[in-house]
Structures are given as structure tokens and as C-alpha cells.
C-alpha positions in Angstrom: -35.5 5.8 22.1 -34.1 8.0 19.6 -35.9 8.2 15.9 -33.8 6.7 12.9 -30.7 8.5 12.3 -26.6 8.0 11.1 -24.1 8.7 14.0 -21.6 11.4 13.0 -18.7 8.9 14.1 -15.2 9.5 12.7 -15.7 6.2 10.5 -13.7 2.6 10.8 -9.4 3.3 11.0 -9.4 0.9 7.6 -12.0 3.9 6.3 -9.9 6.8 7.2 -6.9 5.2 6.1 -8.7 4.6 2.5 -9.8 8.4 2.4 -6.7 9.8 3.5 -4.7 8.5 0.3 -2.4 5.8 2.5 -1.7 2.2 1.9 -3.3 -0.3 3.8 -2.6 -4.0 4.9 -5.2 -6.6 5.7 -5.6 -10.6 6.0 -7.7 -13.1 5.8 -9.1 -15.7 8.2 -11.1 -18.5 7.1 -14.1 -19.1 10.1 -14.8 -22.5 10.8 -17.6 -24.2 12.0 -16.8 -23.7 16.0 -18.5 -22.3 18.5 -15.4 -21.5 20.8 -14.2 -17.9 21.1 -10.8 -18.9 22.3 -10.3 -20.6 18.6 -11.2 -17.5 16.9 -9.0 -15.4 19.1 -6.1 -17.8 18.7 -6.2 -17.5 14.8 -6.8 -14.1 14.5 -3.7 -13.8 17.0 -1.9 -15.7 14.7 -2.1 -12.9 12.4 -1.5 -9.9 14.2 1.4 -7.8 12.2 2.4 -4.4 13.3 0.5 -2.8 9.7 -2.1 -5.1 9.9 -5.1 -2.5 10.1 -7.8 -4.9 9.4 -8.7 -9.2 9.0 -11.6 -10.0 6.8 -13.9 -12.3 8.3 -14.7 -15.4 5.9 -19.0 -15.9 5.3 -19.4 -19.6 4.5 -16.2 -20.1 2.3 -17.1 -22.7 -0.6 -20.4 -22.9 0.5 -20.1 -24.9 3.9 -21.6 -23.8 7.2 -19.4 -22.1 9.0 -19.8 -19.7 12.1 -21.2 -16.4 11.9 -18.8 -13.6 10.4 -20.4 -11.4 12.3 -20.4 -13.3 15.7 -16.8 -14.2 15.1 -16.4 -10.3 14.3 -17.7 -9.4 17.3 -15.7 -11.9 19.1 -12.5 -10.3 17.9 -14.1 -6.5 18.6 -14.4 -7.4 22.1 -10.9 -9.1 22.4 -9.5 -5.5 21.8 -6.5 -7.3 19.6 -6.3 -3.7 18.2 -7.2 -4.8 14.6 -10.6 -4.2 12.9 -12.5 -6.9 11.6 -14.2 -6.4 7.8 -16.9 -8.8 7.8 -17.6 -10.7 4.7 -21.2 -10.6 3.7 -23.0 -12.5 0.6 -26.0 -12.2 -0.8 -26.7 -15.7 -2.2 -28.7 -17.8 -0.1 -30.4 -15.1 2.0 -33.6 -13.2 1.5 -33.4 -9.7 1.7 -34.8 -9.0 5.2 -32.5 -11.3 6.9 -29.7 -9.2 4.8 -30.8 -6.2 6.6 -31.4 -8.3 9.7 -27.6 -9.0 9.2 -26.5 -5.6 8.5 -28.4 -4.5 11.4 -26.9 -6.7 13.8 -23.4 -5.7 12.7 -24.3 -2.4 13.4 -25.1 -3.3 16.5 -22.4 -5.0 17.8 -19.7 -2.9 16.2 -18.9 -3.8 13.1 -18.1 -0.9 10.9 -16.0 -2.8 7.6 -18.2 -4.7 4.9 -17.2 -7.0 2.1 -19.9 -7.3 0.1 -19.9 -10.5 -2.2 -21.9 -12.6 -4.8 -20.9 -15.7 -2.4 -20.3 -19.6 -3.6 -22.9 -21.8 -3.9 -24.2 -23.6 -0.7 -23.7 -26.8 -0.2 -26.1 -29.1 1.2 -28.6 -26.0 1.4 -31.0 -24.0 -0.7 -29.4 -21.7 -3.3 -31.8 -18.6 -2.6 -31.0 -15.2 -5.2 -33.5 -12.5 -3.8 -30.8 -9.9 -3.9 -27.8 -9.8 -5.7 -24.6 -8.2 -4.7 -25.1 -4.7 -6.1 -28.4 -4.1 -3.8 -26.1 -5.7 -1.3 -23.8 -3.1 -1.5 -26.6 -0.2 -1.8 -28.0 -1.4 1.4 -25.2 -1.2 3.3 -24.0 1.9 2.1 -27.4 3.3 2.4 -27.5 1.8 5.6 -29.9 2.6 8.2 -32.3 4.4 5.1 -35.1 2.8 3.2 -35.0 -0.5 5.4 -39.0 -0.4 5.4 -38.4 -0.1 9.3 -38.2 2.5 11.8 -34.7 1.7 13.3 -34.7 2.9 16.8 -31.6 3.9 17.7 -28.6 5.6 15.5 -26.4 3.7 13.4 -22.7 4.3 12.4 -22.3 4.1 9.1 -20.0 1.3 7.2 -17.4 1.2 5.3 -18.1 -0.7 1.9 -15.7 -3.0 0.0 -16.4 -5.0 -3.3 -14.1 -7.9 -4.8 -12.7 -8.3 -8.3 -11.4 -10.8 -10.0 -9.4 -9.2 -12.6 -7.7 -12.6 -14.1 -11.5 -14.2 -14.9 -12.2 -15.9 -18.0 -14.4 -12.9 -19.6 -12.6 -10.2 -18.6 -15.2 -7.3 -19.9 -18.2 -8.9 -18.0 -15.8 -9.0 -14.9 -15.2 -5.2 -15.4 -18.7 -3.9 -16.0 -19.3 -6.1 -12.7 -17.1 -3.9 -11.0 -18.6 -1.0 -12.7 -21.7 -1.9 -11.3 -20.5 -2.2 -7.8 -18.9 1.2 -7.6 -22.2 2.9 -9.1 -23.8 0.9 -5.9 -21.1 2.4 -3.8 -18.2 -0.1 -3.2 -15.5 2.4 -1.3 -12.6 0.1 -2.2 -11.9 -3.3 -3.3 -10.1 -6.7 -2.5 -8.9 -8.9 -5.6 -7.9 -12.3 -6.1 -4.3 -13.6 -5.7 -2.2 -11.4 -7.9 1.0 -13.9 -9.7 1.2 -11.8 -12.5 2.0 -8.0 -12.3 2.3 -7.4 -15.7 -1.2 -9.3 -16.6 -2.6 -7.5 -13.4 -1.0 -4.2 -14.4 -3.1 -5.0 -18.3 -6.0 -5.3 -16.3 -6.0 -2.7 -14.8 -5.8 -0.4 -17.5 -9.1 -1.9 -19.2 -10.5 -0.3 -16.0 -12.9 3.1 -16.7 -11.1 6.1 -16.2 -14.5 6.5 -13.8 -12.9 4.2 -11.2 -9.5 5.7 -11.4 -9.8 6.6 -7.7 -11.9 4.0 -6.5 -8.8 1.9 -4.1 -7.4 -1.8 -4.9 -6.3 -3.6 -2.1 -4.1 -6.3 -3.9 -4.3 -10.1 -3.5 -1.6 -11.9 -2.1 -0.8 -15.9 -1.8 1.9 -18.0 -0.6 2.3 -21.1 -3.0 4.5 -24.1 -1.4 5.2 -26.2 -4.9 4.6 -26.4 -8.6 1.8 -29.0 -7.5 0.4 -26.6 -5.0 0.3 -23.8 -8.0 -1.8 -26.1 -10.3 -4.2 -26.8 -7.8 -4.6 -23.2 -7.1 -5.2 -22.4 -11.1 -8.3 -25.0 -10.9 -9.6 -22.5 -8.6 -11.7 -19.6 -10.8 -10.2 -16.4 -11.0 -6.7 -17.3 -10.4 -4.2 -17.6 -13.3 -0.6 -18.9 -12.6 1.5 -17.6 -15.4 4.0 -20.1 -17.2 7.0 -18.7 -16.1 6.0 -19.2 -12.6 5.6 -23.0 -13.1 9.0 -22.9 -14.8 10.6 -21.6 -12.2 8.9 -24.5 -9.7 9.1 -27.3 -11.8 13.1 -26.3 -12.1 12.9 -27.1 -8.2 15.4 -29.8 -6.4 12.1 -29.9 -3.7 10.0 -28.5 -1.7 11.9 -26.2 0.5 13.4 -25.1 -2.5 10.7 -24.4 -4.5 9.2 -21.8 -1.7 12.4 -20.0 -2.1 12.0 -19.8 -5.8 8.6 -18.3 -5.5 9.6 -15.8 -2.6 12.6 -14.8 -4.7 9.9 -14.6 -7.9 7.3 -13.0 -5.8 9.9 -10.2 -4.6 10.3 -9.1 -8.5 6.7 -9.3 -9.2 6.2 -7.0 -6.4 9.2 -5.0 -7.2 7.4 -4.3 -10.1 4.4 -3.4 -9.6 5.1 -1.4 -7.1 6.9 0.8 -9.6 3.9 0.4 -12.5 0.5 1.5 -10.6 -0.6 2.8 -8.0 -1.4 0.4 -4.8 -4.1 1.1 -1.9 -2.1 -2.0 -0.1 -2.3 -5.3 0.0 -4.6 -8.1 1.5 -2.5 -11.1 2.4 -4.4 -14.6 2.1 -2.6 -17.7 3.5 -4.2 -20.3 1.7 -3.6 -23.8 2.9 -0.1 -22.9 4.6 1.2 -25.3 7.6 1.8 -24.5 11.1 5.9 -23.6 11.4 8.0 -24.6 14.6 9.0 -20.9 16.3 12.6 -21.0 14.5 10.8 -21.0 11.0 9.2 -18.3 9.6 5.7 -19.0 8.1 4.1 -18.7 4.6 2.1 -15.9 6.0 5.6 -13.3 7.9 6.8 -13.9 4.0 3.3 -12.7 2.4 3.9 -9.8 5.6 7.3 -8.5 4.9 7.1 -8.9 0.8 3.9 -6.4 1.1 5.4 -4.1 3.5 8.1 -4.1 1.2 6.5 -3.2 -2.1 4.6 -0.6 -0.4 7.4 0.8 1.3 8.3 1.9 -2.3 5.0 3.3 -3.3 2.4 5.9 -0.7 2.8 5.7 2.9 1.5 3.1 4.8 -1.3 4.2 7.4 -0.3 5.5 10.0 -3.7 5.6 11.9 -3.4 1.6 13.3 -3.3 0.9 16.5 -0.1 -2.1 17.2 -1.9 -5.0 18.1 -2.0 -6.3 22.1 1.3 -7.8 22.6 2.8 -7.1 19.2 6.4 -5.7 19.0 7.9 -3.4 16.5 9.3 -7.0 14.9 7.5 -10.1 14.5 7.3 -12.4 17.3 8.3 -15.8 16.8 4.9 -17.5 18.3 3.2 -15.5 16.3 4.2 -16.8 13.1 1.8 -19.8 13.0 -1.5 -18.0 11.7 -3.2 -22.0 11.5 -5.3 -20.7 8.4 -7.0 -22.6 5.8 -7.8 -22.2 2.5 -9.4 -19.0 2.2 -10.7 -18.1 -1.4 -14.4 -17.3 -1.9 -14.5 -18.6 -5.4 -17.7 -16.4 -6.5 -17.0 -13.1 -6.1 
């Protein structure tokens, strides 16, 4: 066996896409408590877009067991879908060696894309804090060192995302928590849904000038009614500005209110696109429904609005391989990604 080492690997495609300066898509798949790999297939299928580089990999959304990120990461590694799985990892409710026991198996079984998070609180379990998310996010960038263990073997290293929440109720606190988790050395980070570009473009500019480089993959959401917003703003860190309800409660129904919000989330995006500067996008298709093959899904509009706004900003990457079966358009069957909810309320 070889003595404890990195691998000099060429990195994760979602990595070399971050350092190289281009835009990136990803999505999000909320894991649920199965043990079938045909079901995790099937929904990661479901999202397979030609600039789809990478699909985070929920760990225990709201708290409720759920399968392994990591087993259902490995499950879509060895599929060969030809998209990379970022596996969701939170620090609350584990002890720190069965972190690194966790990071360790990842390592093992391919995984090379982290989210590190704070996580929600567990239900119907203990709520353990023995490490919080900025060691989190040192081991795994420090990742194979100071373990306490010889690691036998050598270890690619990962590639290290935080999350931000840059609509929460304190604001400053929120920033010096991203402050924190770029000193621990978060390579890029995820938001929360983004419904406001001008109140996301503000926050952004109470950001440090020290983590002008450091890449924001902007959170997107479908949102099907002006009910469907209001439940959405009971969840923390997402605001859902006035004018947006406006526009939805001035709807004749349903059908018609998606249309207003596609047509509102176009400008929003229009704009933004022209204001900052965008690492990409990370689409999140909370609570959508499944969509006969003539319709197009919640989740093809989140698609082609992001491909959009980015097609006006830095080049998307070009280092993705097109997923199995994927054509240069989007296949009908394809457009049911048969999601749920997927927020991780602490992040």
C-alpha cells in the first residue's frame, strides 16, 4: 500500500470549469428515503440538460432520513449519465470522525464535488454540533492531511462549495458567515432562490472586496401561483418581493400565473445578467409536477431562462461531457425531472 498522499488528478469538470473563468449550470435532486438505484437513476435522468455539468445530491433535506448522498452519488458515478454529482455534506448531527469517515468514503468511491453545509435540524434524531461547517469545509479541503490517521492509499482531492443565503433576516451575520467559509476554503458557492435581482445585486455589493473572485452559482426556482410564492417566503432565506405577488395575484389562474412569472423571471434575469458578474446558475425544482411529454416542465423553463441569461454574460463551460442519450435539444421524456422540494433551510 502506498503512504498517505494527494493524487495529482486534473480535478472534478465542475472544478476546472470554476478555475477556468466559465459559467456553469447545475441542479438539484432531493434523495429520498429508497434503497433502489433505478429510482435515483430515473430522477437524475430526469434532469439531464446538455449544460448541466453537475446535480447536487441532497443530505437529509429538512431533517428526515433520507438515503446516503454519497451512496446515491456513487450510484449516479457508476451510471456514467455523463454529469458529476456534488454531494451535499452537513455537519450537524455527526461527530467529527464519522465526518472524515464520510469524506473518506467519498474519496473512495469517486466523488470529487462537496457542498459543505450547516444542515437542518434532525428530526426524530439527536441534534449532535461537534463540528461546525467551517472545520467542515477545512477538512475537506485539507483532505487527506491531519485526519489523525495514516490513509493508505492516495486521495484526489475535492472540490469545495459553501452556500449563502444572501436575502436572510441579519444580513451582516450572513456575510461574515460567508467570510468565514472562504477563509476555511469554500471554492465557490450556491445561494438560495434568487426573485429579486436588484435586492440580490445589493447584496452582493455588501460582499468584501476579499471575496470578489470567490464564484456564485445563482439560485433558481420555478413558482406555480401567488399561493405557491407565499408558501415559499415562510421558508428562511427566501424573500418574494411585492411586485412579484402583484404580478400573481393579477392572475385569471394557474396556467396563467406561471406565464406571468416566466415572463417576470426573463426580466429579472435580463437584468442581472447585465449588473454582475455570474459563475452560472443552479436550478432547484421545488415541488414542480410531473408534465405529459407535449408540456414543457417547471424545470426545461428554469433550463432555458439560465442558459439564456448566461448566454449574455461569460461563456458557458465548455469542458461537459452531453449526457447519455441527450440531444443537442431537449427531449420530450426528459422533461419530467419528478423532484421534490429541495431547499436545505439551514445553510
Amino acid at each position: 500500500m502506498e503512504s498517505s498522499g494527494i493524487a495529482s488528478g486534473v480535478g472534478s469538470r465542475l472544478q476546472r470549469a470554476i478555475d477556468a473563468g466559465r459559467s456553469v449550470i447545475t441542479a438539484e435532486l432531493a434523495v429520498p428515503a429508497t434503497v433502489a438505484h433505478e429510482l435515483i437513476i430515473e430522477r437524475v435522468r430526469g434532469l439531464l440538460r446538455p449544460q448541466i455539468v453537475a446535480v447536487n445530491i441532497t443530505d437529509g433535506l429538512r431533517g428526515r432520513p433520507a438515503l446516503s448522498p454519497i451512496a446515491a452519488a456513487a450510484i449516479l458515478t457508476h451510471a456514467d449519465l455523463g454529469v458529476e454529482p456534488i454531494v451535499q455534506l452537513v455537519a450537524r448531527s455527526r461527530a467529527r470522525n464519522a465526518l472524515i469517515a464520510d469524506l473518506l468514503g467519498a474519496s473512495a468511491l469517486g466523488v470529487r464535488n462537496l457542498l459543505c453545509m450547516t444542515g437542518d435540524v434532525p428530526v426524530s434524531s439527536a441534534d449532535i454540533q461537534d463540528v461546525d461547517v467551517f472545520t467542515l469545509i477545512e477538512l475537506a479541503r485539507g483532505f487527506p492531511a491531519d485526519f489523525g490517521v495514516e490513509l493508505l492509499g492516495r486521495a484526489e482531492p475535492f472540490c469545495v462549495g459553501a452556500a449563502w443565503s444572501p436575502f436572510a433576516p441579519e444580513p451582516a451575520s450572513e456575510i461574515g458567515r460567508l467570510v468565514r467559509k472562504q477563509a476555511a476554503g469554500a471554492q465557490f458557492v450556491q445561494t438560495q432562490p434568487m426573485f429579486d435581482a436588484r435586492a440580490f445585486v445589493a447584496a452582493i455589493d455588501r460582499i468584501p472586496g476579499s471575496l470578489a473572485d470567490l464564484p456564485l452559482i445563482v439560485g433558481l426556482a420555478p413558482v406555480r401561483s401567488c399561493d405557491h410564492a407565499r408558501r415559499l417566503e415562510a421558508i428562511p432565506g427566501i424573500v418574494i418581493p411585492a411586485r412579484l405577488l402583484a404580478i400573481l395575484e393579477g392572475a385569471s389562474d394557474d396556467a396563467d400565473a406561471c406565464e406571468r412569472y416566466w415572463a417576470y423571471l426573463d426580466e429579472e434575469l435580463d437584468w442581472l445578467a447585465r449588473n454582475a458578474r455570474l459563475a452560472g446558475f443552479h436550478l432547484m425544482p421545488i415541488g414542480h409536477s410531473k408534465r405529459g411529454i407535449r408540456q414543457t416542465s417547471s424545470f426545461d423553463r428554469l433550463y432555458v431562462a439560465a442558459t439564456k441569461a448566461l448566454a449574455m454574460t461569460s461563456p458557458i463551460s465548455e469542458d461537459v461531457a452531453p449526457p447519455r442519450g441527450v440531444l443537442a435539444g431537449i427531449q420530450p421524456e426528459l422533461a419530467q425531472p419528478w423532484a421534490t422540494s429541495s431547499l436545505n433551510t439551514t445553510r
